[in-house]
N, C-alpha and C positions, 0 to 999 in steps of 0.2 A: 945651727948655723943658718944663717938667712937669703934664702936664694938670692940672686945676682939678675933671676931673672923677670922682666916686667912683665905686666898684664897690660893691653891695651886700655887706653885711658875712656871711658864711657863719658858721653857728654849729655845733658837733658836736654830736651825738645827746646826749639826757639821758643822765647816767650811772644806773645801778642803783641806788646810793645816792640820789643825787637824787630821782627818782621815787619808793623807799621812800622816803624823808625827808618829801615831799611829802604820799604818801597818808598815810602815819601821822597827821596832822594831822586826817582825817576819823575816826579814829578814837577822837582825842581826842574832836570832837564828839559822836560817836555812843555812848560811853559816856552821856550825858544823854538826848539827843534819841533813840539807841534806847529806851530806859527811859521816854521820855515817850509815844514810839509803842505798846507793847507794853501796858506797865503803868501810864500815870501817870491812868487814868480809876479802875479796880483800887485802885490804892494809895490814892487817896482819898474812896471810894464802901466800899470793904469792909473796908479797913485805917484811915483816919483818919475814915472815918465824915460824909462829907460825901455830901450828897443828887448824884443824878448831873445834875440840871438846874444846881444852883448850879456845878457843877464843869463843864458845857459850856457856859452863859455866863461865865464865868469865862477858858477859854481862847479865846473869841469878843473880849471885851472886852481882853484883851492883844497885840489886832492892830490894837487902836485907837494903839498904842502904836508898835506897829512900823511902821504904813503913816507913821510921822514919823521913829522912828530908821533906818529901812533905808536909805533914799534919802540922809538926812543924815550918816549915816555914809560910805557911797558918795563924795558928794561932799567930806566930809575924807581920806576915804582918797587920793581923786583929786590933792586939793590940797597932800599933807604931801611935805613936800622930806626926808630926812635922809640923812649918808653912808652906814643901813644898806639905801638905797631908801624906796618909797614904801610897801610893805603889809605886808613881814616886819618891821618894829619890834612892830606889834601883836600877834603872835603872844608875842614877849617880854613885854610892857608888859602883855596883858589874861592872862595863863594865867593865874594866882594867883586876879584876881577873878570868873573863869569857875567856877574849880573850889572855890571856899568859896560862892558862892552857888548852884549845883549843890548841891551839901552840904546848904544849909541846906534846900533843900524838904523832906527826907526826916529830917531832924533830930525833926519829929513833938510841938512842945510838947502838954502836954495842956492847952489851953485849954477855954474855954466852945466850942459850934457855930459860934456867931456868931466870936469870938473864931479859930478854926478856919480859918473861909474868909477870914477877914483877913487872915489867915497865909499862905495858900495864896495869894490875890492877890499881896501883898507881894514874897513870896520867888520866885513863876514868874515874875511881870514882871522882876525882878531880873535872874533870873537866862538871861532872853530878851534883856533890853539889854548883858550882859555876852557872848552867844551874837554878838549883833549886831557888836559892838565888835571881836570877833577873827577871825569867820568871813567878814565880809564881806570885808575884808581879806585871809585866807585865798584865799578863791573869788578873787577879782580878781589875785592874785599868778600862778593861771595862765595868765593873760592875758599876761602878762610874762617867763613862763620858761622863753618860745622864742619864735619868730616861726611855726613851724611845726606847720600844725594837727595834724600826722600826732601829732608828740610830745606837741601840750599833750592829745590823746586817748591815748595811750600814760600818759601822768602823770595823765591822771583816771581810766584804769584802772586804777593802781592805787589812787587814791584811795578808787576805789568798790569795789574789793577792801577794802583796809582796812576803810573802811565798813563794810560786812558782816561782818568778824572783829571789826571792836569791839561791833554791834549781835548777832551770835552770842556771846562770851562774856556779853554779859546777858540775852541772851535764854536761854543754858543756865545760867547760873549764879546770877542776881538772887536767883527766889525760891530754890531749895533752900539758897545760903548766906544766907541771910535766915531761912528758918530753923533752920540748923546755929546761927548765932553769935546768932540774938535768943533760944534758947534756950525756946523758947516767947511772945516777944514780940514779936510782927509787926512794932509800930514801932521796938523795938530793933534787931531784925535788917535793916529796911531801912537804917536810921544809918549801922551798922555798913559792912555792903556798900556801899553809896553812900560811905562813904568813905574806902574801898580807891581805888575806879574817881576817884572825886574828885583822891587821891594821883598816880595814873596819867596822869590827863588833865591835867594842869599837866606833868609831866617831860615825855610826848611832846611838847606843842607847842612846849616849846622845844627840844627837837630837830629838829621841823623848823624852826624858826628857823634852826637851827646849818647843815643840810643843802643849802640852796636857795640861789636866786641872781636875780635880778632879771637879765636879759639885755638887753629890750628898754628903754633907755633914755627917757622920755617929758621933750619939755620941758616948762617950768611950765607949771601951768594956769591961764588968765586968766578963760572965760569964766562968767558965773552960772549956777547951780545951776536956773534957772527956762527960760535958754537951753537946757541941756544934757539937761533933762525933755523940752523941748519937740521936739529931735533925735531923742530915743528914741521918745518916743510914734509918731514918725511911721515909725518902722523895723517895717515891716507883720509882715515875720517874727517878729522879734521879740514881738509881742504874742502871735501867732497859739502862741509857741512857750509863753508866761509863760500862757494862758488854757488851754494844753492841761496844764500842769505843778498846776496849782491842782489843775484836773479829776480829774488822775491821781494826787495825792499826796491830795487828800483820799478817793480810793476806796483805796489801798492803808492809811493810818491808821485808815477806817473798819475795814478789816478786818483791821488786826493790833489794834486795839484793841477787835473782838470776839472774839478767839481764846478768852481766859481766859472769859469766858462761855459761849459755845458750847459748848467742850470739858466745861467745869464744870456747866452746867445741859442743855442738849441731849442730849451723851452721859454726862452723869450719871457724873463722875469725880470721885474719892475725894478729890484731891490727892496721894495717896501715892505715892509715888517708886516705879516699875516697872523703874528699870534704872540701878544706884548711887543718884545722890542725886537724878537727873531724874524729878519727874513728868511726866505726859502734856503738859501745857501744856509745857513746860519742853522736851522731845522735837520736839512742834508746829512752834512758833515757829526753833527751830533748824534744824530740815530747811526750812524756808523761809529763813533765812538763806544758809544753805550753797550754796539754790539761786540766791539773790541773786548772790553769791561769784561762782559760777562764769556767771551771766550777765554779770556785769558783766570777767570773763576772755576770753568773747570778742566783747565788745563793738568794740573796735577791730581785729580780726581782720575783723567782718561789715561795719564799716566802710572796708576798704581796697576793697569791692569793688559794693557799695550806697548810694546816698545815704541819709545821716544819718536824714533825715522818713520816708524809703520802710520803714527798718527799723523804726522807732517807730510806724507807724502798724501794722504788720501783726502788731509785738507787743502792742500792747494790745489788739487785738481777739483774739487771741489767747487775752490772759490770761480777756479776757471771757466768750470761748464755758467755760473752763474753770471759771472762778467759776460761769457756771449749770448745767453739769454738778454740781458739785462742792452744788448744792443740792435735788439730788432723792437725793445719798447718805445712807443707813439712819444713824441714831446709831451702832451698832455696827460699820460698817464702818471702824474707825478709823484700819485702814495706808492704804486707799485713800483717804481725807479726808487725810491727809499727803503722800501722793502727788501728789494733783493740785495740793496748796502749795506744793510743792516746784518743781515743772515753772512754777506761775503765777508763783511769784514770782524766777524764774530770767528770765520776760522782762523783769519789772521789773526787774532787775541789768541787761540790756542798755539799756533804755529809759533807766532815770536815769543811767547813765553816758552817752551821748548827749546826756541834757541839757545835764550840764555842759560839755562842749564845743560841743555847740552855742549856749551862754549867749554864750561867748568868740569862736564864729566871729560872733554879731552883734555884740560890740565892735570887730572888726576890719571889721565892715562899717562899720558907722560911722563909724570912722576914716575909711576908704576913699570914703565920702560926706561928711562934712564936714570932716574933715584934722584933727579932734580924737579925741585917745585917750581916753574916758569908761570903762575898764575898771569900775574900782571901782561909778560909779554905776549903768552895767549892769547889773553880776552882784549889786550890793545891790538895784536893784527887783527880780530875778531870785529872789535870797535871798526877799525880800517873799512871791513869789508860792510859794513853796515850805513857806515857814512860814503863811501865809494859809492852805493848804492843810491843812497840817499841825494846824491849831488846829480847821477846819471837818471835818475826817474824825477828830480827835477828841471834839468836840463833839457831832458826829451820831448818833454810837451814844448820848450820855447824854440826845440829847430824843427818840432812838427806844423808851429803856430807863422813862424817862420816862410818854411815851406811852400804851406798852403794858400798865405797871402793873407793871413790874419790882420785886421787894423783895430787897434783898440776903442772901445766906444761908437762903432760904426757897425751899420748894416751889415754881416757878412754876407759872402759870396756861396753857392753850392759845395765851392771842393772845400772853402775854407770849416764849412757847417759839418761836412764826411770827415774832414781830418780831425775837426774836435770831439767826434762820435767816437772814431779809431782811437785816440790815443786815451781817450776816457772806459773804454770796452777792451776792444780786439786786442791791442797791443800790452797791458796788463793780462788778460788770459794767456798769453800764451808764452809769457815770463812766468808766470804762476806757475803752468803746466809744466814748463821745464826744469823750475827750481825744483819744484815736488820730487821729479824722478831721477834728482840727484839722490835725495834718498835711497837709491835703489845699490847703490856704492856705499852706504854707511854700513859701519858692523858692530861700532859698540851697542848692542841691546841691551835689554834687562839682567839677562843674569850673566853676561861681560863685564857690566858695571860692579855687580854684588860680587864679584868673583875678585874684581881688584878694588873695591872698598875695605875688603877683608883681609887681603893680604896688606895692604897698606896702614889699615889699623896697626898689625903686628911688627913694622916696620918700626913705624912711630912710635910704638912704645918702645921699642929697642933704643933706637937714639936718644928718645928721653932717659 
């Protein structure tokens, strides 16, 4: 007679393709969201001529937006049945209206001022509900494409590799092809280059569509979306991990969205290209990419042999002690101010790839405490707190610029020259140092995690 009862299902390692297929997909996003990091205060404060306060309430107010799509997207993601799975159809379905409302922020009409920021509303809301629509979806598909955290941390490395070669080719290439092809018209040339990368970001994500594979099969979702809040809120890590992720992400956008400042008014640069088509900004931003890269290379390496928290917490204080080194250096010392960007923002390569696996080892806790798989609405409140961040560390340099009496293109003043040191230095160190020792509240570790991998396995083959 033939037992009744199942063997947990074994699944083989990701393949090469897989994994690239996977991360390419972050790289679609970061064609935008690098370019909204780096430059998108820049591009509308000195290029389209909009005040920097209207332009940081602006991106404050478009999270009034998302703290309603994220979570509700989530929960459609959670809930959609179809034979291509539950999260890869989005990747098909939203590429196209990602990458034409992308587009249009940089499209540039010349309206009235008023008329201007109407625009600029319009089209970033747009184009954050269109981000919403495919990423959330994205993030929560690694929840599903293995059971095993070792791999879905192998496939967010390379996600956050990609990441970083998509947020490095704009971060070397934005402005100098911006000005090659606008020919002398900054909003020209932004159109233009924006939509190349526009082009770009629509074919990869449906390549990863083509490359990936949903493994872990989920049954339907029955319960509400108010139930399923209410599970999360209480998953202690998990917050501890989303209030450290804000922290960290709005001190890292503060300070890639003071680069082009600092570099430009502090060390008193030309803009003019020093080596091929790169200026110094252009130079800057890339050696922190690069080091992004390569932290985020060995992030699951330092993961096979430290718990997830223990590493995040000792890199962002890290990055910290470096950031306020990096604000008692002379304007002139310019390789060393590249230098210490380089080394700070390589442990942020470690750090944000951690996250996202850590995002997913709290959906599998979850699971494992209520017997429900909430992937999607997880890693969409998750998503939340990354772009919350992301809007607040952009914001912050434009009521610091604000503030201190910033005028664009103009000689600054002393407090205005201190405030742009501060928000480029001091004020990221000491988010850094804070998000870190939320860390110290985390408790899913390593072998928390293998302890409910493995009873979940057993689960899972029972319902099968």
């Amino acid at each position: 007679m033939q037992s009744n009862e199942q063997k947990p299902q074994s699944h083989p390692s990701l393949s090469f393709k897989e994994k690239l297929g996977y991360g390419l997909g972050d790289m679609a996003s970061n064609f935008y969201l690098g370019f909204f990091g780096l430059y998108l205060l820049y591009y509308f404060t000195d290029i389209y001529g909009l005040a920097p306060a209207a332009v940081g309430l602006m991106l404050l107010i478009s999270k009034i937006v998302d703290a309603v799509s994220d979570p509700l997207m989530g929960a459609v993601a959670d809930r959609t049945q179809t034979k291509m799975g539950k999260y890869r159809p989005y990747l098909l379905w939203m590429a196209v209206p990602y990458g034409l409302l992308g587009f249009a922020i940089f499209f540039g009409p010349n309206f009235s001022d008023t008329g201007k920021l109407i625009y600029a509303y319009v089209t970033y809301i747009g184009v954050m509900l269109a981000f919403t629509a495919i990423n959330v979806p994205y993030s929560a598909l690694l929840a599903v494409i293995h059971p095993s955290a070792e791999e879905r941390t192998k496939a967010t490395t390379y996600r956050l590799v990609c990441a970083g070669i998509g947020t490095l080719l704009i971060a070397a290439f934005a402005t100098p092809l911006s000005k090659l092809l606008g020919g002398g018209d900054d909003v020209l040339g932004f159109r233009i280059t924006m939509g190349i990368f526009a082009g770009l970001s629509i074919a990869i994500f449906w390549f990863t569509y083509a490359s990936t594979k949903e493994r872990i099969s989920l049954p339907k979702h029955e319960s509400s979306v108010l139930k399923d809040m209410g599970e999360l809120v209480k998953n202690t890590s998990w917050i501890m991990l989303a209030v450290s992720c804000i922290l960290i992400v709005i001190g890292l956008i503060a300070r890639f969205s003071s680069i082009i400042y600092y570099v430009k008014y502090y060390m008193q640069d030309s803009g003019e290209a020093v080596f091929w088509i790169f200026d110094r900004v252009a130079i800057f931003t890339s050696f922190g990419i690069i080091g992004q890269i390569f932290g985020a290379m060995i992030a699951s390496w330092l993961a096979l042999y430290f718990s997830k928290h223990r590493i995040v917490l000792f890199m962002c204080v890290l990055h910290a002690v470096l950031l306020m080194i990096g604000y008692f250096v002379p304007p002139d010392m310019y390789a060393l101010t590249v230098f210490l960007h380089f080394i700070g923002i390589g442990t942020f390569g470690v750090v944000i790839t951690l996250f996202f696996s850590m995002f997913t080892d709290c959906a599998e806790y979850g699971e494992w405490k209520t017997g429900k798989r909430t992937s999607g609405l997880t890693v969409s409140a998750s998503m939340f707190a990354l772009k919350f961040g992301s809007a607040l560390g952009g914001a912050l340099p434009g009521f610091i610029l604000a503030y201190v009496g910033f005028v664009a293109n103009e000689v600054q003043t002393d407090e205005a020259i201190l405030g742009l040191r501060l928000m480029a230095t001091a004020v990221p160190a000491i988010l850094f140092a804070i998000g870190g020792l939320m860390m110290l509240f985390y408790t899913l570790d390593k072998q928390t995690i293998a302890n409910i991998e493995s009873e979940l396995k057993v689960r899972r083959a029972g319902h099968a």
